[in-house]
N, CA and C atoms as an extended XYZ file, in Angstrom:
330
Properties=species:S:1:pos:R:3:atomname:S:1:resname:S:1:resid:I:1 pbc="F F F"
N        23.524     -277.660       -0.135 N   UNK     1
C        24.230     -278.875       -0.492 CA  UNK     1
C        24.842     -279.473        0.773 C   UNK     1
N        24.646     -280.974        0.772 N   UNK     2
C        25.930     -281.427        2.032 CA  UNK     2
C        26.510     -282.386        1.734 C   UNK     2
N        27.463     -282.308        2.465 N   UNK     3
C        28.600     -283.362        1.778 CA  UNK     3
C        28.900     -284.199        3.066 C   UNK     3
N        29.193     -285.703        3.063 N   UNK     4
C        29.088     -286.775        3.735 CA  UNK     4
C        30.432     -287.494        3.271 C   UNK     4
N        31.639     -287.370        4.227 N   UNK     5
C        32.674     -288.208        3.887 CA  UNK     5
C        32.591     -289.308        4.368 C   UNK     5
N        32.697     -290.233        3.397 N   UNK     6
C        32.740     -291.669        3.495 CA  UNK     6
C        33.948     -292.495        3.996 C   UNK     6
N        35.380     -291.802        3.364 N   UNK     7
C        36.298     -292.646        3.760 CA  UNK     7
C        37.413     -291.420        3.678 C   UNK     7
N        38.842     -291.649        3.721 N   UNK     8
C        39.656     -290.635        3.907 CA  UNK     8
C        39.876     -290.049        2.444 C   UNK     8
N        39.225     -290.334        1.549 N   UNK     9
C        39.439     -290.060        0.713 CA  UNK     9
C        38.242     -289.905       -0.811 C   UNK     9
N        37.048     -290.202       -0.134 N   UNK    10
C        35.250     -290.298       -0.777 CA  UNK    10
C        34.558     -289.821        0.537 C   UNK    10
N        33.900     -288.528       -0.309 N   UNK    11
C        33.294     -288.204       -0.138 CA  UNK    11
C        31.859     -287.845       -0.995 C   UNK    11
N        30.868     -288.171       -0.212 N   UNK    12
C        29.584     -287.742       -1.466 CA  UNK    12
C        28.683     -286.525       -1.307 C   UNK    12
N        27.640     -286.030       -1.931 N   UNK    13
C        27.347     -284.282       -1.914 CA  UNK    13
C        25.985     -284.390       -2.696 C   UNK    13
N        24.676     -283.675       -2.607 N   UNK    14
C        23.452     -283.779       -2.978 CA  UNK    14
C        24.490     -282.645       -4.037 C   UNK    14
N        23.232     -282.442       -5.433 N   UNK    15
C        23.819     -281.541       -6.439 CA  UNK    15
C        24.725     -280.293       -6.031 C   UNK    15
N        25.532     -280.303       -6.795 N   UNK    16
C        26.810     -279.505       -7.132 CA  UNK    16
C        26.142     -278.109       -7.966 C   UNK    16
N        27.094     -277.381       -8.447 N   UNK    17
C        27.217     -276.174       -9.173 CA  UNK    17
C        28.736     -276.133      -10.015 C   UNK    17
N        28.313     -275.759      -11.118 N   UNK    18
C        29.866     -275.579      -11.843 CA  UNK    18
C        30.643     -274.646      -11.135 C   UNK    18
N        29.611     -273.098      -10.463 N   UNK    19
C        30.584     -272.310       -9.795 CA  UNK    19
C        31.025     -272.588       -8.067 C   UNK    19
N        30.757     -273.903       -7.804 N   UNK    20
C        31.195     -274.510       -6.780 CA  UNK    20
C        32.561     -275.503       -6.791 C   UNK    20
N        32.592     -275.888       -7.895 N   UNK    21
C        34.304     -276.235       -8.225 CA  UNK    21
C        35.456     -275.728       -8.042 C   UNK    21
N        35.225     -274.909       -7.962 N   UNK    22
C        37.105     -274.314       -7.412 CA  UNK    22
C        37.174     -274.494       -5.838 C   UNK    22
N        35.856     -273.965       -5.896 N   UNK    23
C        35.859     -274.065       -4.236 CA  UNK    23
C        36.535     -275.649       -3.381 C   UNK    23
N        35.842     -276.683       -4.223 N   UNK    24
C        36.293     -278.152       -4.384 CA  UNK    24
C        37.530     -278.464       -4.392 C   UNK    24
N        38.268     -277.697       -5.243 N   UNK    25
C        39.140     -278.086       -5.665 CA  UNK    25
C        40.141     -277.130       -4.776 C   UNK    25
N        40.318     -276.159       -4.169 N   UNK    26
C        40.679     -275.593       -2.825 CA  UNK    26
C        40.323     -276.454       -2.118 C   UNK    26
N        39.747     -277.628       -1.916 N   UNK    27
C        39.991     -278.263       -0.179 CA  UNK    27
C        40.567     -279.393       -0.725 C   UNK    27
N        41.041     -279.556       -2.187 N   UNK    28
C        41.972     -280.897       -1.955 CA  UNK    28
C        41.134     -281.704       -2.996 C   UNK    28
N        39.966     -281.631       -3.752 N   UNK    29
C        39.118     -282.531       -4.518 CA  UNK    29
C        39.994     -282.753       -5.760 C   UNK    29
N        40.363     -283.464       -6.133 N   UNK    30
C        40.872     -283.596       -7.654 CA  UNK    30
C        40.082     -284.572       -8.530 C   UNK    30
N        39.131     -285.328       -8.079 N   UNK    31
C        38.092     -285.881       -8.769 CA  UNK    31
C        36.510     -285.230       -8.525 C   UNK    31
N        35.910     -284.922       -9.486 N   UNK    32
C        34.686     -285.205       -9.106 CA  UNK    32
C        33.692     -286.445       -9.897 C   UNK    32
N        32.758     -286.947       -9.263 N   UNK    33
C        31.873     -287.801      -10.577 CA  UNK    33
C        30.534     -287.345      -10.475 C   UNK    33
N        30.051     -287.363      -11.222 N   UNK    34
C        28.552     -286.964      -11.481 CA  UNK    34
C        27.553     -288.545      -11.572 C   UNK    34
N        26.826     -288.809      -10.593 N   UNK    35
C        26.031     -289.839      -10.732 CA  UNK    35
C        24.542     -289.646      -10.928 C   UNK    35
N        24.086     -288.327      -11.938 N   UNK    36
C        23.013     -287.659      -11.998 CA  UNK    36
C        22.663     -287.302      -13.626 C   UNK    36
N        21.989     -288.341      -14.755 N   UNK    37
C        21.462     -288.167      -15.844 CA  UNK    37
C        21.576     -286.918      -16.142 C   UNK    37
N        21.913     -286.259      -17.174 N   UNK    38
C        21.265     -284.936      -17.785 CA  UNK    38
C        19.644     -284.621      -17.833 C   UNK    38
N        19.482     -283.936      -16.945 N   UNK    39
C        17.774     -283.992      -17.584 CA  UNK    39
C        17.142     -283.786      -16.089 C   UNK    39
N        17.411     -285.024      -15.183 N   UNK    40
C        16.918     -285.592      -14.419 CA  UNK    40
C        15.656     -284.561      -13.490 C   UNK    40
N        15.760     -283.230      -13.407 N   UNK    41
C        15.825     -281.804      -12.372 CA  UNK    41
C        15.554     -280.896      -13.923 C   UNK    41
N        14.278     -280.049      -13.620 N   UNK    42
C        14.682     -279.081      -14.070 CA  UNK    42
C        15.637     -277.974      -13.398 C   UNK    42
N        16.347     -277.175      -14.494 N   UNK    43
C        17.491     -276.437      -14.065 CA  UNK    43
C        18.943     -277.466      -13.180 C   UNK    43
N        18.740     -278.357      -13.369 N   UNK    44
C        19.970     -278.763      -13.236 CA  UNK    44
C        21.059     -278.649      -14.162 C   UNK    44
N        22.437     -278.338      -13.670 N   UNK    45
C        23.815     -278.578      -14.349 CA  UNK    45
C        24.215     -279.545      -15.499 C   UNK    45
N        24.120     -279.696      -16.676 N   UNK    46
C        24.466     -280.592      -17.503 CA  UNK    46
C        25.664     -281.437      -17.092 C   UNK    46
N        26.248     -282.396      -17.845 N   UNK    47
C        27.367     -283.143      -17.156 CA  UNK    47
C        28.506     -282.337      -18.276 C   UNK    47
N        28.313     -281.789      -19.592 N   UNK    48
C        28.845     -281.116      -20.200 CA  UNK    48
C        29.679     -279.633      -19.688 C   UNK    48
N        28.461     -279.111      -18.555 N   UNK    49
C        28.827     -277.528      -17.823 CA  UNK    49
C        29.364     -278.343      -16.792 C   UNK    49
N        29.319     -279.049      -15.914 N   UNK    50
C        30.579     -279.493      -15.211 CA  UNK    50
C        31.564     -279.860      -15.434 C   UNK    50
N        31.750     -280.584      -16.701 N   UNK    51
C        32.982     -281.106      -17.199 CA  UNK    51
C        33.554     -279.571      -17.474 C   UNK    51
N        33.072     -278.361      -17.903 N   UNK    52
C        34.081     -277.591      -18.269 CA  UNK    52
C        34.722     -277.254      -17.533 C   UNK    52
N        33.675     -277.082      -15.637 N   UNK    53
C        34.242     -276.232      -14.835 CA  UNK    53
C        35.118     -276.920      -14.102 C   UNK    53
N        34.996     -278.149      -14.188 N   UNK    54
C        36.263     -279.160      -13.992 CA  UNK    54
C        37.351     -279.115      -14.746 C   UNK    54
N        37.363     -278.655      -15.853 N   UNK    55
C        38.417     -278.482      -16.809 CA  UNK    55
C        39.246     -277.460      -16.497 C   UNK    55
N        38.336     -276.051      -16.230 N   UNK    56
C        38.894     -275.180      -15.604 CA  UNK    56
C        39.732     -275.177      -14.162 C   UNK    56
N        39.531     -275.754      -12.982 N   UNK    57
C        40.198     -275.801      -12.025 CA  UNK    57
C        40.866     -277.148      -12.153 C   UNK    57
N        41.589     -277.658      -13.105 N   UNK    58
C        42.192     -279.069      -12.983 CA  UNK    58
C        41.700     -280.185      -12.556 C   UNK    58
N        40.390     -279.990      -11.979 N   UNK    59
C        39.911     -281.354      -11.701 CA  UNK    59
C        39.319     -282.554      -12.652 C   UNK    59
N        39.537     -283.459      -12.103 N   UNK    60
C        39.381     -284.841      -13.030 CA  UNK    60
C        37.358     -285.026      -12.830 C   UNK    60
N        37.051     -285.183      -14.359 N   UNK    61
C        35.655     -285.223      -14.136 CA  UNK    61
C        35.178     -286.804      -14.936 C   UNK    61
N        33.739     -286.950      -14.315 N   UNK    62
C        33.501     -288.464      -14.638 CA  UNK    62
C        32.083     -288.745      -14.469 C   UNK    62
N        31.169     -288.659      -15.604 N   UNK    63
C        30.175     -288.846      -15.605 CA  UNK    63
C        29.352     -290.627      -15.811 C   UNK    63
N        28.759     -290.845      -14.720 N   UNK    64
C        28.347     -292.042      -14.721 CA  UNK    64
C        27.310     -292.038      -14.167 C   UNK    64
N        26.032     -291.701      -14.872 N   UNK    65
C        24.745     -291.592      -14.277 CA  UNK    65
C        24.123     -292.709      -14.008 C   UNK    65
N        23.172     -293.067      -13.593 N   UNK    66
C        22.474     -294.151      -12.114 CA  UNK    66
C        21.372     -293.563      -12.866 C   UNK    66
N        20.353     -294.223      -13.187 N   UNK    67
C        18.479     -293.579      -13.337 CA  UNK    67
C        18.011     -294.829      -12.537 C   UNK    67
N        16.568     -294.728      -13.233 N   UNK    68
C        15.692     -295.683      -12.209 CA  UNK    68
C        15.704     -296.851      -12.183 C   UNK    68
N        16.600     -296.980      -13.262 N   UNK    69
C        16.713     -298.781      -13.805 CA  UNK    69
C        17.956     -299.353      -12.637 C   UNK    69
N        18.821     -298.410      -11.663 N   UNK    70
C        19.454     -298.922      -10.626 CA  UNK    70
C        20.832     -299.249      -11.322 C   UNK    70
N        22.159     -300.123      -10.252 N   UNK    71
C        23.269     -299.964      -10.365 CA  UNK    71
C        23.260     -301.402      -11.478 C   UNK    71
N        25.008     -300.861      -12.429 N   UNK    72
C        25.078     -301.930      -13.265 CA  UNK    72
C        26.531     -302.574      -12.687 C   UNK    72
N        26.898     -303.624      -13.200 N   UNK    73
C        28.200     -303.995      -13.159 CA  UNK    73
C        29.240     -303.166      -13.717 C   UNK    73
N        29.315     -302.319      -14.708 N   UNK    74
C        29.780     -301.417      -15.440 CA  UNK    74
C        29.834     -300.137      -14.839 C   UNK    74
N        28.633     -299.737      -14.380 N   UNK    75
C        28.796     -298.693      -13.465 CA  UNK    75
C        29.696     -298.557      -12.081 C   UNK    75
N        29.766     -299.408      -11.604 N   UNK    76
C        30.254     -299.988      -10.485 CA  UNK    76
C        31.722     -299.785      -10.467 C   UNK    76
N        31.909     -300.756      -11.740 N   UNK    77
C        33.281     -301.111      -12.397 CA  UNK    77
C        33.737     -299.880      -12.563 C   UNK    77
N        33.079     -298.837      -13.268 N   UNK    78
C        33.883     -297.119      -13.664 CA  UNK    78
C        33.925     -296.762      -12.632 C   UNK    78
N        32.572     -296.633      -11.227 N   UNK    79
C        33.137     -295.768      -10.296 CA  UNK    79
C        34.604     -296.041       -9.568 C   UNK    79
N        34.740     -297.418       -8.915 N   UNK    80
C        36.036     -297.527       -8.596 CA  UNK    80
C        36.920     -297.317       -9.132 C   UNK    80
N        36.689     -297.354      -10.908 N   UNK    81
C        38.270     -297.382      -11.335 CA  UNK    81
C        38.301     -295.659      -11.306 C   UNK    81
N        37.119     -294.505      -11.563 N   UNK    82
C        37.375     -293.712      -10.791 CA  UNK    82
C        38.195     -293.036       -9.748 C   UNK    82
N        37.826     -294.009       -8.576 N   UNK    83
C        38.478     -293.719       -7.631 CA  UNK    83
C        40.067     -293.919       -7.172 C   UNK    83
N        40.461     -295.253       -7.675 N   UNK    84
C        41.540     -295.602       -7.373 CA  UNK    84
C        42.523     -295.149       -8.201 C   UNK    84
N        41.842     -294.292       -9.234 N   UNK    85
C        42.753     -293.422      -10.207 CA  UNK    85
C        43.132     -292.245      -10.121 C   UNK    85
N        42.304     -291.567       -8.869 N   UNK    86
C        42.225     -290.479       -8.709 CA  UNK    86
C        43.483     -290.058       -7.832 C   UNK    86
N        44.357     -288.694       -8.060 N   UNK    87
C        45.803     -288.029       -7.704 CA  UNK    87
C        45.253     -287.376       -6.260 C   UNK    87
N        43.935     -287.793       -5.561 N   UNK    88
C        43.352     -287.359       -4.460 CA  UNK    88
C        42.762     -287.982       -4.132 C   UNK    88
N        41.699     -286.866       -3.283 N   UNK    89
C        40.286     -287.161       -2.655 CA  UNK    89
C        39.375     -286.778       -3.960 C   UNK    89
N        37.977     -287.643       -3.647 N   UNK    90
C        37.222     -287.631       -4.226 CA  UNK    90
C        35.583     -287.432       -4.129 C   UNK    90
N        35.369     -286.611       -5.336 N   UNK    91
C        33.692     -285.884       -4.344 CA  UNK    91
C        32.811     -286.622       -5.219 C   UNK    91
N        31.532     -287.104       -4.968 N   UNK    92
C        30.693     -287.830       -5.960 CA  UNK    92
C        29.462     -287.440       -5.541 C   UNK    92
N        28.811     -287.137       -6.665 N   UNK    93
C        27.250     -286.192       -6.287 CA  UNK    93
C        26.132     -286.774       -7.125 C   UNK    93
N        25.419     -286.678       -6.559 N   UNK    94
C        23.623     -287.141       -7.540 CA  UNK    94
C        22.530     -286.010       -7.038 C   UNK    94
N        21.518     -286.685       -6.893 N   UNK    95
C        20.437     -285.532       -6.349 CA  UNK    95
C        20.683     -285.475       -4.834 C   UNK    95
N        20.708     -286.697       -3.909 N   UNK    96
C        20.557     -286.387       -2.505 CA  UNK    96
C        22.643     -286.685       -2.068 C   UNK    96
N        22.723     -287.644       -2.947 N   UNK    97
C        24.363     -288.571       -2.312 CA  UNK    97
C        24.510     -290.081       -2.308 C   UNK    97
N        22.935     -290.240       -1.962 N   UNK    98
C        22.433     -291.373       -1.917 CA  UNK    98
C        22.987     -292.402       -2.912 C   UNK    98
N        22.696     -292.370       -4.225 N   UNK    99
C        23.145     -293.456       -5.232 CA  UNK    99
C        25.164     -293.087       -5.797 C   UNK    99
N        25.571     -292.003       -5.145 N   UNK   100
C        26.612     -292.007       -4.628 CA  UNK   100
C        27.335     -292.993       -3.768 C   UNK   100
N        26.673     -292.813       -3.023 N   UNK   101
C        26.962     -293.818       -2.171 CA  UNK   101
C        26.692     -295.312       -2.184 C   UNK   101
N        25.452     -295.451       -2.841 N   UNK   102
C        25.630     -297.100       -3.124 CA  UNK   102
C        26.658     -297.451       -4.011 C   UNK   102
N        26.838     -296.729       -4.980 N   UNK   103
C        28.441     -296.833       -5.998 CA  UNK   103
C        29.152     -297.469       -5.228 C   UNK   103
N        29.937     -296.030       -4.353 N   UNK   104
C        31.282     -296.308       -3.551 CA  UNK   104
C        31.259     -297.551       -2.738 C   UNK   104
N        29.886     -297.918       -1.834 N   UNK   105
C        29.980     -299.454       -0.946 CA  UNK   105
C        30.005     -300.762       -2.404 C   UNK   105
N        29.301     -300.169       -3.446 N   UNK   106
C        29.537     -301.789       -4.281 CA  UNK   106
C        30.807     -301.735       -4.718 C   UNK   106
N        31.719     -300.760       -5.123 N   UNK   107
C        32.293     -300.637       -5.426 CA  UNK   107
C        33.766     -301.416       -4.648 C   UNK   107
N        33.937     -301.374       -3.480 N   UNK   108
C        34.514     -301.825       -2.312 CA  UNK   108
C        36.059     -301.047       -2.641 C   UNK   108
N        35.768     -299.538       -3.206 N   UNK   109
C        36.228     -298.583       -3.278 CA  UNK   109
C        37.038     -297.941       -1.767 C   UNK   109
N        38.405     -297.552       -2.060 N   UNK   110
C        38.789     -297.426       -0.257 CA  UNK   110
C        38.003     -295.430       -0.177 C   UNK   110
């Protein structure tokens, strides 16, 4: 996995692990978002098994998946309010980071 900080406070990450959350949440993460469909990967993480393991270490979780049909106004709209809601820093993951990251720039997210 790698993670690419964007700003002092977004950062984005190719797929996650539920048992990689605490770890997250030891360097300060109190949000994460998931910008990665259920399904998308076989053996990938549901957004359900992250939400728990987010539940478990206090972190704030937020599923807003991106597929092939690309970014919406709505999507956009949740990631920032995401962010600017968040009691931290913030980690946001898909398959590579990539549509992570187009979020956070449309977003004009700090």
């Amino acid at each position: 996995m790698s993670i690419y900080q964007l700003s002092d406070t977004v950062s984005v990450a190719s797929q996650i692990r539920p048992d990689d959350v605490a770890s997250f949440a030891d360097m300060g993460y109190t949000t994460i978002i998931c910008n990665r469909p259920d399904g998308e990967d076989f053996g990938q993480p549901t957004a359900d098994e992250m939400s728990a393991a987010c539940a478990a270490s206090d972190v704030a979780f937020h599923h807003i998946p991106v597929d092939r049909s690309g970014l919406t106004k709505e999507m956009v709209e949740n990631f920032g309010n995401a962010v600017t809601q968040s009691k931290g820093k913030v980690l946001a993951y898909c398959r590579s980071g990539q549509r992570s990251s187009m979020l956070w720039q449309a977003s004009g997210s700090p």
